[in-house]
N, C-alpha and C positions, 0 to 999 in steps of 0.2 A: 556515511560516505565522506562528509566534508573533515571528519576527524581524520580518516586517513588520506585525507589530499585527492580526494578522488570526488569530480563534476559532471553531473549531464550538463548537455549542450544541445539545442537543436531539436527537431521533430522524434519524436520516442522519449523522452525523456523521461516521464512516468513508467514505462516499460520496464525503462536502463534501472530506475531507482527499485523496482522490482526483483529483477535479475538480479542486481548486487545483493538484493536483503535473502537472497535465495542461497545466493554464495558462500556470504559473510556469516549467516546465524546457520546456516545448516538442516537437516531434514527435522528437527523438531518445530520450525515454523513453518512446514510445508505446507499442511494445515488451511493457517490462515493467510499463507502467503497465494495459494489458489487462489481462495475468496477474494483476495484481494486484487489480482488479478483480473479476475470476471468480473468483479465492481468497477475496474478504469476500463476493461471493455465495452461493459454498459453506459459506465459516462459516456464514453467515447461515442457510441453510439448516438445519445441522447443529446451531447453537443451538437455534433456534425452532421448528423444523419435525419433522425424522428425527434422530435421534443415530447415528451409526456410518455417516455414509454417505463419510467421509473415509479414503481407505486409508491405512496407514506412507507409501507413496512420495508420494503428494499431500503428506501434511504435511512429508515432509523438503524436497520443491521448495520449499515456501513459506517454509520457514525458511531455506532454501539461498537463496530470492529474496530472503528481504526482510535476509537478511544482507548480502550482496553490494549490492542498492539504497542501504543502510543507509552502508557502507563507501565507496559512489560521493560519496553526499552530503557528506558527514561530509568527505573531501577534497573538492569545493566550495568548500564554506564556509571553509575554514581558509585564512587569510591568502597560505601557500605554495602554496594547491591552482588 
């Protein structure tokens, strides 16, 4: 997002940075872009709402997701990738 000039702002912003990744990579991350999805719902939840309703195994997926998304991207972007 911020390579192309483009900022969340404000309440949703996690959402917005969602939408965008929806937009920008296309139905081949659709995938884990639900997942990913349903994970900031659940924080969301878990902040603002209930505390403790995230088990160990949901949080390791999510770090296991958003590692792996992270590592997809990251080679993208790179000149060689």
């Amino acid at each position: 997002m911020f390579r192309g000039g483009y900022r969340t702002i404000g309440e949703g912003h996690h959402a917005a940075v969602i939408r965008f990744l929806d937009i920008a990579l296309g139905p081949e991350y659709s995938d884990v872009l639900i997942l990913m999805e349903r994970m900031r719902r659940q924080r969301n939840r878990a902040t603002y709402v209930v505390a403790g309703i995230i088990t160990l195994r949901q949080a390791k997926e999510a770090v296991d997701t958003a590692t792996g998304f992270v590592a997809e991207i990251k080679h993208r972007l790179t000149p060689e990738g």
